[in-house]
C-alpha positions in Angstrom: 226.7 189.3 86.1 227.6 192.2 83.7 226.1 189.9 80.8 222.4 189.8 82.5 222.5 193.4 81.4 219.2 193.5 79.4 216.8 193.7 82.2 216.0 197.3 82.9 213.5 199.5 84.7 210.9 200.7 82.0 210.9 204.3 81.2 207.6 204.2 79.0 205.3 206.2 81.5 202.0 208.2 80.5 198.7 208.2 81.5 196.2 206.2 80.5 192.5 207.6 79.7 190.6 204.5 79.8 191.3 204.1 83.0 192.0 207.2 84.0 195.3 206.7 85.9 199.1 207.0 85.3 200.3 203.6 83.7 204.0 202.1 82.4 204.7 200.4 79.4 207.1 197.7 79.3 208.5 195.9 77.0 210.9 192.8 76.2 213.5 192.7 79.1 212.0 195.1 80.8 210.1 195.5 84.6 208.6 198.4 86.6 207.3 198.0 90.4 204.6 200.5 92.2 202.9 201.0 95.1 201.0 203.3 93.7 197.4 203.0 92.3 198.2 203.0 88.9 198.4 200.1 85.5 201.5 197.9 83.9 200.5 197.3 80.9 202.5 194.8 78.3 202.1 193.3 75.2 203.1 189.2 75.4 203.7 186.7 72.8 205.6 184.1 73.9 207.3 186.0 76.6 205.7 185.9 79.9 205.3 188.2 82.6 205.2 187.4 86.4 202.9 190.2 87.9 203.9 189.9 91.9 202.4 191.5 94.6 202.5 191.9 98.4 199.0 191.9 99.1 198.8 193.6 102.6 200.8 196.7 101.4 199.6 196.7 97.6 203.2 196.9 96.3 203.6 195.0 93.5 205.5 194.6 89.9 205.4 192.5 86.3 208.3 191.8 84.3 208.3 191.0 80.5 210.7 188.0 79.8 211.9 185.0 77.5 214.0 182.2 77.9 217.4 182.7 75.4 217.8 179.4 73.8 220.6 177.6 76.1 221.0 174.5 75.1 220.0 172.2 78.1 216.9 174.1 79.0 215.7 171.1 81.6 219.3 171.6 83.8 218.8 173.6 86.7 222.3 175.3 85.9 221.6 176.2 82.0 222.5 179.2 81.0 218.9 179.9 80.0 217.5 179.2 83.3 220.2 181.7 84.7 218.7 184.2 82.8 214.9 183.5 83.9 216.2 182.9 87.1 218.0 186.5 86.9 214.5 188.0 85.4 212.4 186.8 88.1 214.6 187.4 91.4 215.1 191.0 89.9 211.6 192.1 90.5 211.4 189.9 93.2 214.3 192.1 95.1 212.9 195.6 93.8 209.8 194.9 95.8 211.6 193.7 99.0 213.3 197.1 98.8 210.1 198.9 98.1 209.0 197.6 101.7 206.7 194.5 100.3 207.5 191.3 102.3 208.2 188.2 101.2 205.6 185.4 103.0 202.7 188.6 101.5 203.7 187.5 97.8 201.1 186.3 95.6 201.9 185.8 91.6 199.7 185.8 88.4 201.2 184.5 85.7 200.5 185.5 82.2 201.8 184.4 78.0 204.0 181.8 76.7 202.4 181.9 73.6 202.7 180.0 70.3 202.9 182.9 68.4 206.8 183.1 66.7 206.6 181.2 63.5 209.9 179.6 63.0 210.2 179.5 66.8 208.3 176.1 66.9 211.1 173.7 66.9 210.9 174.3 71.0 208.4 175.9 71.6 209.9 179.2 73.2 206.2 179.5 74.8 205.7 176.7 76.6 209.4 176.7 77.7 208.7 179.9 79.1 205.4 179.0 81.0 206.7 175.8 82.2 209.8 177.9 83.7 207.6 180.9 85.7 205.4 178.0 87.3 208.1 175.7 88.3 210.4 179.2 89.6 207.0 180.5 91.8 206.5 176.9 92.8 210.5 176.6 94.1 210.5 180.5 96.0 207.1 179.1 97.5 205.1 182.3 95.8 201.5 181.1 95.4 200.1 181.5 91.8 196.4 182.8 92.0 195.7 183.4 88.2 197.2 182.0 85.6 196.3 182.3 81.5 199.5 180.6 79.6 200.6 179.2 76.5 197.6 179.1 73.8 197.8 180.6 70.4 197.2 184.0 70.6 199.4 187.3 72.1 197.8 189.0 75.1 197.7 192.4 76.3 197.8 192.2 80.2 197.0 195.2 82.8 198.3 194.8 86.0 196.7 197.4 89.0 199.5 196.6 91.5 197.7 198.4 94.2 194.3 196.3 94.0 196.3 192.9 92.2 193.5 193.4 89.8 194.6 192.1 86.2 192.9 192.6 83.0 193.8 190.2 79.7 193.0 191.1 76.4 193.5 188.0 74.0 194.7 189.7 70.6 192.6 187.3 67.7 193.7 189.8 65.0 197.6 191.2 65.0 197.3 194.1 62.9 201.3 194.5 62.0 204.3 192.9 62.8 205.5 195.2 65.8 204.9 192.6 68.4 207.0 189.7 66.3 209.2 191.5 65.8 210.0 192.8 68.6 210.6 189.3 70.5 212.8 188.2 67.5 214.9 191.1 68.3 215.2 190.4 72.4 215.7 186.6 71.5 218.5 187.5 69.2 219.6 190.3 72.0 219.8 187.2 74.6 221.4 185.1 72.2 224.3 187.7 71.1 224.0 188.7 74.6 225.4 185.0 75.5 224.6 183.6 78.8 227.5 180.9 78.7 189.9 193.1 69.7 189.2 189.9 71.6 187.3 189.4 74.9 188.8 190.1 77.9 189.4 188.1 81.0 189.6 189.1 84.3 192.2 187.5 87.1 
């Protein structure tokens, strides 16, 4: 599966002063898992991001992904539900390994956005949302939050340790980093060819 190659661990770690904890950034593609008491923080458009958990032992992980544009997107066996399917089950085995358990697994589910102008003709979001919750649905993963498609990006904070998440909705887009950076990973997963606002609390 050399070509599902653009999933990685993120390396963007710091610490963050609002909330006074260590805290990794990840981007498009990307996924990071803890059991520590720290944030995830991501930026979504019409990417989403599965934050999982094993709620006895606190261990838990988001990933930051889109759906390529395969064709077929309602067959099972299309190439772009390969790749979701790829994105999910690659957090999902980083946290088995970590020691979480699988029947502990609870999911909140977050994006899938209308936000790509251009990107309308199907709409990348809801392809996206409608994926996650059918994928959680199938692996039998409860989904206790869930804030999807709409208009506007969100930033999300995930505290693996507690399952606390924090959504920003983002009313006002200051610059293009966020658009573009999604038209650059669904170009990526296209040449790579699988054949404020208020915040919420979840």
């Amino acid at each position: 599966m050399s070509q599902m190659s653009v999933d990685h661990l993120a390396t963007n770690l710091y610490y963050d002063r609002t909330f006074n904890c260590e805290a990794a950034k990840i981007l498009p593609g990307e996924y990071y898992f803890s059991g520590k008491d720290m944030v995830i923080v991501t930026v979504l458009g019409s990417c989403v991001s599965a934050c999982i958990r094993d709620r006895v032992s606190g261990v838990g992980g988001m990933n930051h992904f889109m759906l390529p544009d395969g064709g077929d997107s309602d067959s099972p066996v299309s190439a772009s539900m390969r790749y979701g399917t790829y994105a999910m089950e690659i957090l999902i085995n980083e946290l088995l390994k970590a020691g979480a358990k699988r029947e502990n697994f609870e999911a909140k589910v977050f994006g899938g956005g209308n936000v790509l102008r251009g990107f309308t003709a199907i709409n990348v979001g809801e392809r996206n949302a409608k994926f996650v919750r059918d994928y959680l649905k199938m692996e039998n993963i409860r989904i206790t939050a869930e804030d999807l498609i709409d208009i506007h990006p969100r930033k999300v904070y995930f505290f693996p340790h507690t399952g606390k998440v924090l959504v920003k909705k983002l009313k006002v887009v200051h610059n293009e980093t966020l658009t573009q950076r999604e038209i650059e990973y669904a170009n990526k997963l296209k040449k790579d060819n699988l054949g404020g606002g208020e915040i919420d609390l979840f």
